[in-house]
C-alpha positions as CSV (number, residue, x, y, z in Angstrom):
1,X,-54.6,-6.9,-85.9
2,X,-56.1,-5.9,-89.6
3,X,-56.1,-2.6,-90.7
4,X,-59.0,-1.7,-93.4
5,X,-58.3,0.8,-96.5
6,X,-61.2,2.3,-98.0
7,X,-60.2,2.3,-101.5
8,X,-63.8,4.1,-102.8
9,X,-67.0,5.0,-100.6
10,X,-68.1,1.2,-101.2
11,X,-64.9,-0.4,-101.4
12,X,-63.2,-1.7,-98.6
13,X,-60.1,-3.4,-98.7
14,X,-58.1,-5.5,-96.0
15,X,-54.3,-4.8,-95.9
16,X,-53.6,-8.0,-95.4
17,X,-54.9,-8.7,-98.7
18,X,-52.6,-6.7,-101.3
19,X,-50.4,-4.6,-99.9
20,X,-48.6,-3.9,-96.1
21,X,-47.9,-0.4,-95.5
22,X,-44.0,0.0,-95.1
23,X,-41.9,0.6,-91.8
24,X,-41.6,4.0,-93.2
25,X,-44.9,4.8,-93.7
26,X,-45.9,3.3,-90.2
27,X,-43.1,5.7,-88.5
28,X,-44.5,8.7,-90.6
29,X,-48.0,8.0,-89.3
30,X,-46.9,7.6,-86.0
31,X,-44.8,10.3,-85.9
32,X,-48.1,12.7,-87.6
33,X,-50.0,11.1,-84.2
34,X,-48.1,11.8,-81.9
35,X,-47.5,15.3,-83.2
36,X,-51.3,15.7,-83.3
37,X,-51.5,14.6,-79.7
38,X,-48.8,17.1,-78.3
39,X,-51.0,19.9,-80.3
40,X,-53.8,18.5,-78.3
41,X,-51.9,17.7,-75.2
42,X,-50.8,21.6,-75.3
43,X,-54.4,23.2,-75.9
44,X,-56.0,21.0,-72.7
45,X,-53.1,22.2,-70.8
46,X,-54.1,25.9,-71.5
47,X,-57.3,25.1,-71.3
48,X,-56.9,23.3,-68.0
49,X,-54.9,26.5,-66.7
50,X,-57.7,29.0,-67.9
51,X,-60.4,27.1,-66.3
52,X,-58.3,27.0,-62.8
53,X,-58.4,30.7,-63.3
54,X,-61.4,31.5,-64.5
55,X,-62.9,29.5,-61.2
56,X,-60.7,31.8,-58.9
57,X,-62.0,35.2,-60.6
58,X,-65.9,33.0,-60.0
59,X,-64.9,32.8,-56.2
60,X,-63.7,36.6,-55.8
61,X,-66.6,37.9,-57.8
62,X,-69.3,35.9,-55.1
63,X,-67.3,37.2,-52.3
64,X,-67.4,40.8,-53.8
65,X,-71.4,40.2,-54.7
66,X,-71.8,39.1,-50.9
67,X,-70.5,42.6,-49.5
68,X,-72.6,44.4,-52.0
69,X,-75.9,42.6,-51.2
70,X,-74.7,42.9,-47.5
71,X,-74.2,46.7,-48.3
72,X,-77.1,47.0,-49.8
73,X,-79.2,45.5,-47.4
74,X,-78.0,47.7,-44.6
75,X,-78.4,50.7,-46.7
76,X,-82.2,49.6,-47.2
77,X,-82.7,49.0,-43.4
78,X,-81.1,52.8,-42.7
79,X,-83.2,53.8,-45.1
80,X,-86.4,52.6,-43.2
81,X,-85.3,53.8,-40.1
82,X,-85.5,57.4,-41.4
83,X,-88.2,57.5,-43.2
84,X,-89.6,56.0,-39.9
């Protein structure tokens, strides 16, 4: 595998060419990664948990919508039958 360095915005440079980034360096990088990815790993989870939520609080509110059209529907029908 070669990595590419962009030394400029024309430039580019293989690694393999000059220099080899060190076993230190690699680690570091790695170790800014992964970091990165648990930051990420930790907002989908809470994300992931909100939306399970969120779609709960969806079903309750159509079931509470359902008995207020229904409610509404018979208040509408006793209405016609007295004004009958």
């Amino acid at each position: 595998m070669c990595f590419m360095e962009i030394k400029s915005e024309n430039e580019v440079q293989s690694l393999d060419d000059e220099s080899r980034p060190t076993s230190n360096e690699l680690q570091d990088t790695l170790k800014s990664l992964y970091d990165e990815f648990k930051k990420l790993d930790s907002k989908y989870s809470y994300c992931k948990n909100k939306y399970v939520c969120l779609l709960v609080e969806k079903e309750t509110l159509e079931k509470k919508a359902c008995i207020v059209i229904y409610d509404s529907n018979k208040i509408n029908q006793l209405k016609i039958k007295i004004n009958l």
